[in-house]
N, C-alpha and C positions, 0 to 999 in steps of 0.2 A: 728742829727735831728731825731726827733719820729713824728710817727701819732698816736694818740690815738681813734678810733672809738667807737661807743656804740653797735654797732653789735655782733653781734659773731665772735668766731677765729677762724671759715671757712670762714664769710664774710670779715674775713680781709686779708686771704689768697688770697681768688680772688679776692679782692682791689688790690692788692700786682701784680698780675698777667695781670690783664686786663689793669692798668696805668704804669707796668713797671719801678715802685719805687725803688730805691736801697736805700731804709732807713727803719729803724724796723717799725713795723704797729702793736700796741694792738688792744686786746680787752677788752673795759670796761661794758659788757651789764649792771654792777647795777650801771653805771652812779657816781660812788664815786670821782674820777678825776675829773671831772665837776662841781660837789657839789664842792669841794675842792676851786677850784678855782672860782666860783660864774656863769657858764655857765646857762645861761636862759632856761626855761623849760617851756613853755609856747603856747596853741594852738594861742594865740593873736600873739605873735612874729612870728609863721609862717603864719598867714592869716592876718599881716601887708601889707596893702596898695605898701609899700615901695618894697616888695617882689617882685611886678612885676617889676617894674624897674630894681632891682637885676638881675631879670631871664632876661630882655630883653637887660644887658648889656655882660652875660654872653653869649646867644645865639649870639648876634653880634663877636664875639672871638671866635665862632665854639664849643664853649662846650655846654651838653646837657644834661637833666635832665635825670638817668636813674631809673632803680628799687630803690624803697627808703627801705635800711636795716638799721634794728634800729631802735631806738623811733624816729619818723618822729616831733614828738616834742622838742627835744632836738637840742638847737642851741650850736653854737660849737666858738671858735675863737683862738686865738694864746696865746701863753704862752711864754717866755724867759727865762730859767733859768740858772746859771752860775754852775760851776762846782760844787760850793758849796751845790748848793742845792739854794741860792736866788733867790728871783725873781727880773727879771732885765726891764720885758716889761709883760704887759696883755692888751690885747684887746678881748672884748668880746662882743661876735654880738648881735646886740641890736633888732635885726631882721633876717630871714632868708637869707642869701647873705650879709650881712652887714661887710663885710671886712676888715681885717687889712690894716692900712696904711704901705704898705713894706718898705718907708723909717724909719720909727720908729723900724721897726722892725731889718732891717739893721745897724741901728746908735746903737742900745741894743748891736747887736753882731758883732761891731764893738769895744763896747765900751769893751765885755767880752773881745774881742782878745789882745787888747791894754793893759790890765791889767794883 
């Protein structure tokens, strides 16, 4: 598993540091990884209506918005690829907070493991 962020590779150093990830964390600041796979770029997708719900179901699970590094425009979502390099699952947030569904995401890499 990777995280690929838009930030810089200091802010993904202290990503790395402050959430205690044991998984590689890029840095993409000109956003080509994103373009790549069709990640939304958009002030509308972050001041979607839909966003407070997002944030109001995330605070209810104790997480919390902090400094935003990066294009605060740039929405982000999950990718699945097989070793090969295919794509096996895309979800891409249609809004800010707009989420993958995990069991899709687990039936993908379920399905890589089985193969």
């Amino acid at each position: 598993m990777i995280a690929i962020g838009n930030g810089t590779p200091r802010w993904g150093k202290a990503f790395v540091e402050s959430e205690n990830v044991d998984f590689d964390v890029f840095a993409d600041p000109s956003r080509s990884s994103y373009k790549v796979f069709g990640m939304k770029h958009s002030m509308t997708a972050l001041l979607n209506p839909k966003v407070f719900k997002h944030g109001a179901r995330a605070a209810s699970k104790g997480f919390k918005q902090t400094a935003t590094r990066g294009n605060p425009f740039q929405n982000g979502g999950v990718v699945v690829l097989d070793a090969a390099g295919e794509v096996r699952f895309v979800h891409v947030e249609n809004e800010t907070g707009d989420l993958a569904n995990m069991d899709e995401v687990m039936a993908a890499l379920a399905e890589i493991a089985a193969s």
